[in-house]
FIKOLDREN-261237 format. One record per atom (N, C-alpha, C): z, x, y. Coordinates in steps of 0.1 Angstrom, whole numbers, padded with zeros to 4 digits, always signed. Layout:
REM FIKOLDREN-261237
ZXY;...
This chain:
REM FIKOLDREN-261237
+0000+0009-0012;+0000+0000+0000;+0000+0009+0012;-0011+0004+0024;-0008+0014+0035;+0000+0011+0041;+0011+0021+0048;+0021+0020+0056;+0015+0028+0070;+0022+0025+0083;+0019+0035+0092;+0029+0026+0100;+0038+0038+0108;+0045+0035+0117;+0044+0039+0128;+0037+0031+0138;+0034+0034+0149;+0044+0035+0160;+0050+0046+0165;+0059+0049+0175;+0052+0037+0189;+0065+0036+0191;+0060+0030+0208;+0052+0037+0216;+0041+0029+0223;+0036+0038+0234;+0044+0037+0245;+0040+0051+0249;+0045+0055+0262;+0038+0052+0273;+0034+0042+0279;+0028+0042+0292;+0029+0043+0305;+0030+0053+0311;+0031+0059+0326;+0023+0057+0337;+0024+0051+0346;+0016+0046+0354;+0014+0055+0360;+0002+0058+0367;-0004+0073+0376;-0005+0062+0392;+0003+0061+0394;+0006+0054+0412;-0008+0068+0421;-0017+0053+0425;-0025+0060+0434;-0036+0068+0425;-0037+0068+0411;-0051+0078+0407;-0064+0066+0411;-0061+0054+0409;-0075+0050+0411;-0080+0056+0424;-0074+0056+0436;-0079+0059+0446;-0089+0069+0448;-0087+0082+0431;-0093+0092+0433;-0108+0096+0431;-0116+0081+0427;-0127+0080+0432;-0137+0086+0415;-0125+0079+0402;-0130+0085+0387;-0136+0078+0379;-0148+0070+0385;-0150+0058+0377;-0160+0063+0370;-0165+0075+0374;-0177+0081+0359;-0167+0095+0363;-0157+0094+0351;-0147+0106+0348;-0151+0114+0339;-0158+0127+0341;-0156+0137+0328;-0147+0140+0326;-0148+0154+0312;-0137+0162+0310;-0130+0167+0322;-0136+0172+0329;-0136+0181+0343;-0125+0174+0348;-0132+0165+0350;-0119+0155+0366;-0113+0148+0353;-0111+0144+0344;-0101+0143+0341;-0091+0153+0340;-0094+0165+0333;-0081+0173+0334;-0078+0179+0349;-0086+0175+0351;-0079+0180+0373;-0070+0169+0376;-0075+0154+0371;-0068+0146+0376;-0051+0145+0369;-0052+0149+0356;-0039+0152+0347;-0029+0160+0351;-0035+0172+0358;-0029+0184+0361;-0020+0181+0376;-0031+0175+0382;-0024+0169+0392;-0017+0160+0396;-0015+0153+0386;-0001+0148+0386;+0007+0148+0377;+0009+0161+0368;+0020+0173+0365;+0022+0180+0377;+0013+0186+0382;+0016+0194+0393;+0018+0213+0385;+0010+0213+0374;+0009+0226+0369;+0000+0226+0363;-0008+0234+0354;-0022+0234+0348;-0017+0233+0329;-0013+0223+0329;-0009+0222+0312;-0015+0221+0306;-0032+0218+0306;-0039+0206+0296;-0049+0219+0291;-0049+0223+0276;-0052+0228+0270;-0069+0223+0268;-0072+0211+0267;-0085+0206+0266;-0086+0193+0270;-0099+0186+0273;-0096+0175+0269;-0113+0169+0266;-0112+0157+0253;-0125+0153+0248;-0125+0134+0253;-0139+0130+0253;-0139+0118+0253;-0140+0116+0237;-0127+0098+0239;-0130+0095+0216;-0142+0080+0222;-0143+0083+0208;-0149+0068+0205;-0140+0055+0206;-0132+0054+0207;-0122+0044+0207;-0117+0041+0221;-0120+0029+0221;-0118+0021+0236;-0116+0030+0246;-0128+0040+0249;-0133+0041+0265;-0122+0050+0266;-0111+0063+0256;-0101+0068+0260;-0108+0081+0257;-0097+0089+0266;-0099+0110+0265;-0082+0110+0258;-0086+0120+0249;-0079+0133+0247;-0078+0140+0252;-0064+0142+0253;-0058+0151+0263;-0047+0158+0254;-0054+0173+0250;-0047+0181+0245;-0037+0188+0254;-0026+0193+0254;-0020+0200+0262;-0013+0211+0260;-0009+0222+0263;-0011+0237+0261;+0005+0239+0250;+0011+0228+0255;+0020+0226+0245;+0016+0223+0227;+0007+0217+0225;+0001+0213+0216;+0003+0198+0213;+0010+0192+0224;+0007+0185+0220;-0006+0170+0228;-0006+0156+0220;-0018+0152+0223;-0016+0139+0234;-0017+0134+0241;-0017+0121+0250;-0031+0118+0253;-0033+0105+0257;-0045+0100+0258;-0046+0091+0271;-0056+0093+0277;-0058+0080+0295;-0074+0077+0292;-0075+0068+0304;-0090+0063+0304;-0096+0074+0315;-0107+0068+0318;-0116+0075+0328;-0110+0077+0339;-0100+0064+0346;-0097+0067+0356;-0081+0075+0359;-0074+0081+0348;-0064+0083+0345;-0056+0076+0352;-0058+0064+0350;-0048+0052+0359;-0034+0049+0345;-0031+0057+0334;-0020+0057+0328;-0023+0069+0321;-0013+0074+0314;-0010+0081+0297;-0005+0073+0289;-0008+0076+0277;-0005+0071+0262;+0002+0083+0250;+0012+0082+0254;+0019+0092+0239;+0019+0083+0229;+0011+0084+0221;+0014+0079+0206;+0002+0079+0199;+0001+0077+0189;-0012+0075+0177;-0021+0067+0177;-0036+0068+0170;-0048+0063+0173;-0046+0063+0157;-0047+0049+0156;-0049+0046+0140;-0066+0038+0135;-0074+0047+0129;-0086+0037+0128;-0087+0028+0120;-0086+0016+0124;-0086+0002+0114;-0093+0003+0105;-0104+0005+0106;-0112+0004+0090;-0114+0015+0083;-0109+0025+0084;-0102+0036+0075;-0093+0034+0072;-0085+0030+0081;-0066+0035+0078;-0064+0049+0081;-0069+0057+0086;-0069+0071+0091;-0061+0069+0103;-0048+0078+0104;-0043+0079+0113;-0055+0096+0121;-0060+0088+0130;-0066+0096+0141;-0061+0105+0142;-0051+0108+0148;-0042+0116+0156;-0035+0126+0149;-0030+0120+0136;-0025+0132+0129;-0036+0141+0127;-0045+0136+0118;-0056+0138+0115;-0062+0155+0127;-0063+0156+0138;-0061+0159+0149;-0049+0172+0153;-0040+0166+0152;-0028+0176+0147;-0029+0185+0140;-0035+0180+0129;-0034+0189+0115;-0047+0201+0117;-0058+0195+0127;-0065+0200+0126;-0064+0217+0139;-0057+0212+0149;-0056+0216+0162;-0039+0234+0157;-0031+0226+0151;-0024+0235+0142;-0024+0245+0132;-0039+0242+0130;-0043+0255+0119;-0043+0274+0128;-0045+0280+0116;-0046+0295+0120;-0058+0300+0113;-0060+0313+0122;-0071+0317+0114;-0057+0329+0103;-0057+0328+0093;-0051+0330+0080;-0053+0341+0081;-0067+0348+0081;-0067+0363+0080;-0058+0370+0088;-0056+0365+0101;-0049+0373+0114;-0039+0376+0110;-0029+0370+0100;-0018+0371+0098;-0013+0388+0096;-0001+0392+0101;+0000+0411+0096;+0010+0408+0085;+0004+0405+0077;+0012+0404+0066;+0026+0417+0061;+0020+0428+0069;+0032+0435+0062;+0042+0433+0072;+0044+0428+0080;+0056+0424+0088;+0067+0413+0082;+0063+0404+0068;+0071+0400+0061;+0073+0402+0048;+0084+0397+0041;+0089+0402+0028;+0076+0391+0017;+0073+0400+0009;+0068+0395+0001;+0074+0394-0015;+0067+0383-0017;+0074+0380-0034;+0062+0374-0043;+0064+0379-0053;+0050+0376-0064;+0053+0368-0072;+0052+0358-0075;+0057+0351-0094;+0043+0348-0100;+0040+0351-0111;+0029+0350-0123;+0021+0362-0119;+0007+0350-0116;-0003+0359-0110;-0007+0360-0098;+0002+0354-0088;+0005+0354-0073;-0007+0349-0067;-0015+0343-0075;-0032+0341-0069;-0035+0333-0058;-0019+0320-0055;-0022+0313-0045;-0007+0316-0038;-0012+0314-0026;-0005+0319-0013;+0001+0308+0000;+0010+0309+0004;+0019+0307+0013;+0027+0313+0023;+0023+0313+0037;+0036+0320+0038;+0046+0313+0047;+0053+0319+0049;+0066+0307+0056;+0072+0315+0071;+0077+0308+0084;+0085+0316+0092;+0101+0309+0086;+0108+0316+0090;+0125+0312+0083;+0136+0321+0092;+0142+0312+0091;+0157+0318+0102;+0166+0319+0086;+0174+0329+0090;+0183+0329+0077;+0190+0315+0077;+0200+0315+0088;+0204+0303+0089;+0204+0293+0089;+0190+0289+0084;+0183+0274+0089;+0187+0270+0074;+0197+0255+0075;+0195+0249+0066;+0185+0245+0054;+0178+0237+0060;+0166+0236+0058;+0157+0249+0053;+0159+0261+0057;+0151+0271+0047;+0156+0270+0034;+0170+0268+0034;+0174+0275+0022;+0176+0267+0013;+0171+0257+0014;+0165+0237+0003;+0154+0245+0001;+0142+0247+0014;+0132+0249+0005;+0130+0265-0007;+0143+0271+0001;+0142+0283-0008;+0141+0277-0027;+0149+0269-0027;+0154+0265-0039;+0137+0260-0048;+0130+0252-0038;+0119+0246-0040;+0108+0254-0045;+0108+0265-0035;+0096+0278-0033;+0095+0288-0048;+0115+0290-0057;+0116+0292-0065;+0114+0290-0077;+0106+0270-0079;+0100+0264-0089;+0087+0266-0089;+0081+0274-0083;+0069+0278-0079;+0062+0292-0089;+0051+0285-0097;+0045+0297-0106;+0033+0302-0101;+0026+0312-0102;+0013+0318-0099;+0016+0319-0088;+0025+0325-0075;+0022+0321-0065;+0029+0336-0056;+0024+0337-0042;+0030+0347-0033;+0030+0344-0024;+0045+0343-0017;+0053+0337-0009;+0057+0349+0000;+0051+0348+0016;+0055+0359+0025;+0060+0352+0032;+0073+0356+0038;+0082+0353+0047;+0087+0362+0057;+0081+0359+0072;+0083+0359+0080;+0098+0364+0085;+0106+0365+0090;+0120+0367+0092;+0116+0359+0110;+0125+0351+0111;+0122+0341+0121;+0133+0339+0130;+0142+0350+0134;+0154+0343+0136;+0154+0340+0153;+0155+0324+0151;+0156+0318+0166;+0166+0308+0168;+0174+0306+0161;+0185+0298+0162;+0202+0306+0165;+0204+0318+0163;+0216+0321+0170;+0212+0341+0171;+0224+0349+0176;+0225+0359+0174;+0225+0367+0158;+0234+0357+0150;+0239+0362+0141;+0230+0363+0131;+0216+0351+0133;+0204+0348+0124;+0198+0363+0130;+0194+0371+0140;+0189+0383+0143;+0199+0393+0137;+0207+0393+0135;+0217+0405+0126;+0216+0407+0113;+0216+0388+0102;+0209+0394+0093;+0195+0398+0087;+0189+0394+0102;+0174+0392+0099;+0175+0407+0096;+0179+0415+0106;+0179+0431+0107;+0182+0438+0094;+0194+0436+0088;+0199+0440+0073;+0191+0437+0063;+0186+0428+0060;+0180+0416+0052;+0165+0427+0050;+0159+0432+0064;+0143+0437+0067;+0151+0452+0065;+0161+0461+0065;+0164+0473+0064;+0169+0476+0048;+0169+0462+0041;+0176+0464+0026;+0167+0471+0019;+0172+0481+0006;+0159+0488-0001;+0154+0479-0008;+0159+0470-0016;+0151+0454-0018;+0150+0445-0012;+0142+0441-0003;+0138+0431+0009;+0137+0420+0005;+0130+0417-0008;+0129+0404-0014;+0139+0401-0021;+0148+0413-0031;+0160+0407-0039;+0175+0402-0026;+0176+0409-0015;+0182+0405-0002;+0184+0396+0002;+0171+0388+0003;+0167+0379+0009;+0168+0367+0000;+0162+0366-0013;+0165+0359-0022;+0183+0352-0023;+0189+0367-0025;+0203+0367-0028;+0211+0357-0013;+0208+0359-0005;+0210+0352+0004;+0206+0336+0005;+0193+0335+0004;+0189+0321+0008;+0194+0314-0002;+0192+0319-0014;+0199+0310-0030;+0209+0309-0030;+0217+0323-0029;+0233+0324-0034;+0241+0326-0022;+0234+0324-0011;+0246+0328+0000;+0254+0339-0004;+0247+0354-0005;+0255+0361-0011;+0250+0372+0007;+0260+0375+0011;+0253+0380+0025;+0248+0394+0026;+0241+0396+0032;+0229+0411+0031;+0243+0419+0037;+0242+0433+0028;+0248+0442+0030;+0245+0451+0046;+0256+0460+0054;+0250+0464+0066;+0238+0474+0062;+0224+0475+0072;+0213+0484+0068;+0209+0487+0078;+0205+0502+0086;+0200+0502+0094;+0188+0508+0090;+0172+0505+0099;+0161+0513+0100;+0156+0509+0115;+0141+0508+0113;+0131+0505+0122;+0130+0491+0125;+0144+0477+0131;+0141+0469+0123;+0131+0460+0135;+0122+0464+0143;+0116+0463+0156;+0103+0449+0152;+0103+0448+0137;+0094+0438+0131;+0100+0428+0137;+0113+0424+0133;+0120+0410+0138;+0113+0406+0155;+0114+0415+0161;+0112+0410+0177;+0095+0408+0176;+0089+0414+0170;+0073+0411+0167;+0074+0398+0162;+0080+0392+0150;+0081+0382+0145;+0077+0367+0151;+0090+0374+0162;+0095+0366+0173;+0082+0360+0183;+0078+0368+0187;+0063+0372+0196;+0053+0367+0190;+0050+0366+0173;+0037+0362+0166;+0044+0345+0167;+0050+0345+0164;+0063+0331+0159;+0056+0322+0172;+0061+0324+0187;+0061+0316+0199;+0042+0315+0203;+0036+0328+0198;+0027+0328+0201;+0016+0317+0188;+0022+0315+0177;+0015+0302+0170;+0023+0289+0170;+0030+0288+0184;+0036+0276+0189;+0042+0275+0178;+0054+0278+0170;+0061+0279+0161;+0077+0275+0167;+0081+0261+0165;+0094+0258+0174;+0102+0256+0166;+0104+0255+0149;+0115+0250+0140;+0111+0261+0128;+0116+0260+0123;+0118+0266+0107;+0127+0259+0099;+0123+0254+0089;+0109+0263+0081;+0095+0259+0084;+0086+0268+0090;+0070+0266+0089;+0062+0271+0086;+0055+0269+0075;+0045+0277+0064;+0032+0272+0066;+0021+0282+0069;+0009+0282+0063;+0004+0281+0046;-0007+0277+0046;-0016+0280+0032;-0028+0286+0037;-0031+0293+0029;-0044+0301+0029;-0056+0298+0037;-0056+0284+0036;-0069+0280+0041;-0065+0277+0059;-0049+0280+0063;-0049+0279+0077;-0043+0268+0084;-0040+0260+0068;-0030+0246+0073;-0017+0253+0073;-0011+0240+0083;+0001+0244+0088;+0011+0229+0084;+0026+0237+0075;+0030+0229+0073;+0042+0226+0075;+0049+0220+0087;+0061+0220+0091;+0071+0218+0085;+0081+0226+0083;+0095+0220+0078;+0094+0219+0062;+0107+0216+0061;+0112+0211+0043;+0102+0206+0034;+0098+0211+0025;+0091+0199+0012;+0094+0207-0001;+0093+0193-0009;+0099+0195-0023;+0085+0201-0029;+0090+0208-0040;+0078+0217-0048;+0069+0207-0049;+0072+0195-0056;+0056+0187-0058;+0048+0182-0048;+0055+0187-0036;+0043+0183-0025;+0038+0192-0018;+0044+0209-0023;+0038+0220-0022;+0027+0223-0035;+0029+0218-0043;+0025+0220-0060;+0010+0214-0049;+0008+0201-0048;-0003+0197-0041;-0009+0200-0032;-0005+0206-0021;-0010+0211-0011;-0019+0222-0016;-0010+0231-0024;-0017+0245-0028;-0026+0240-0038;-0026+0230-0047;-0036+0224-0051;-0050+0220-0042;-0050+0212-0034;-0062+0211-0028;-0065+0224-0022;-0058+0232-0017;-0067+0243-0011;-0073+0252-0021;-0069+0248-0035;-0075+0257-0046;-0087+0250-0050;-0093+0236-0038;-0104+0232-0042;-0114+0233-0034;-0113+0237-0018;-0118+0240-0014;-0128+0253-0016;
């Protein structure tokens, strides 16, 4: 059965855009007209849809709102197409959130192999984040597979302390492991541990605002917690591509 829960829209009245003369509105004057009443240059893009006479309006944040020609409102919420049942917007999201996969510097995180490691994942992760350490448990029922993890720490000081030990241990992966599973805490380690703050920098720089957030191979981007069988699937379809 389809379900879709359409959040409320948000509609904002733009006091005074008619006046600004946008009754055959491109991309152009629409995102001038956008900007200007932000009063900063946010708007990452913006397209005309097929769907009642509206633009997309990407914004540098990543995220999406939508007005007409004459930006006489905004709309925060979802574009659901009736005779699909395709939510638009996610659709959109999912697509606007990808990476190009190769960029990744892989040696900047810990890697772990199980079987024949042939399909891939990788994840950003705060030690401390609840939530990593469910899916740690998850990522562990996982066969054929190589899981690189990031060290992500953006939630306190103390997540940068053990990111440091954790990236200085002579086992990086058994460390890390030992920790996310067993709460068993990374011994003191000093080196070079200057990856964390790169981390940090790659992290903000793929608009990366929570953890746990994992790519797949093919560049999708998958936010937050999920149980193996809906990683089991994921990594399935990209093994079909």
């Amino acid at each position: 059965m389809f379900e879709c829960a359409l959040r409320p829209a948000l509609v904002a009245a733009f006091v005074g855009m008619a006046s600004l003369g946008l009754a055959h509105a491109d991309e152009g004057s629409v995102r001038k007209a956008v900007e200007g009443f932000v009063g900063s240059p946010v708007v990452e893009s913006v397209a005309r849809m097929p769907y009642g006479g509206l633009y997309e309006v990407v914004l540098k944040s990543g995220e999406i709102v939508y007005t007409d020609e004459k930006v006489s409102f905004l709309i925060d919420g979802r574009v659901i197409d009736t005779k699909t049942r395709r939510d638009v917007t996610q659709a959109r999201m999912t697509q606007l959130s990808a990476i190009d996969f190769g960029t990744l510097p892989l040696d900047q995180a810990i890697k772990q192999v199980k079987g024949n490691g042939k399909r891939v994942i990788v994840s950003f992760e705060d030690p401390n984040c609840g939530y990593c350490k469910r899916l740690g448990k998850e990522l562990a029922q996982l066969k054929d597979v190589t899981v690189y993890t990031f060290l992500y720490p953006i939630l306190s000081p103390d997540s940068t302390e053990k990111s440091r030990h954790i990236w200085c241990a002579e086992d990086r992966a058994k460390a890390w492991s030992d920790w996310i599973l067993n709460a068993k805490v990374p011994a003191s380690a000093s080196c070079d541990s200057s990856v964390v703050e790169r981390n940090v920098t790659l992290g903000q720089k793929l608009r990366i605002n929570g953890t746990p957030t994992m790519f797949l191979a093919d560049g999708r981007r998958l936010g937050g917690y999920l149980p193996a069988a809906e990683l089991e699937q994921a990594l399935l379809e990209v093994g079909k591509k």
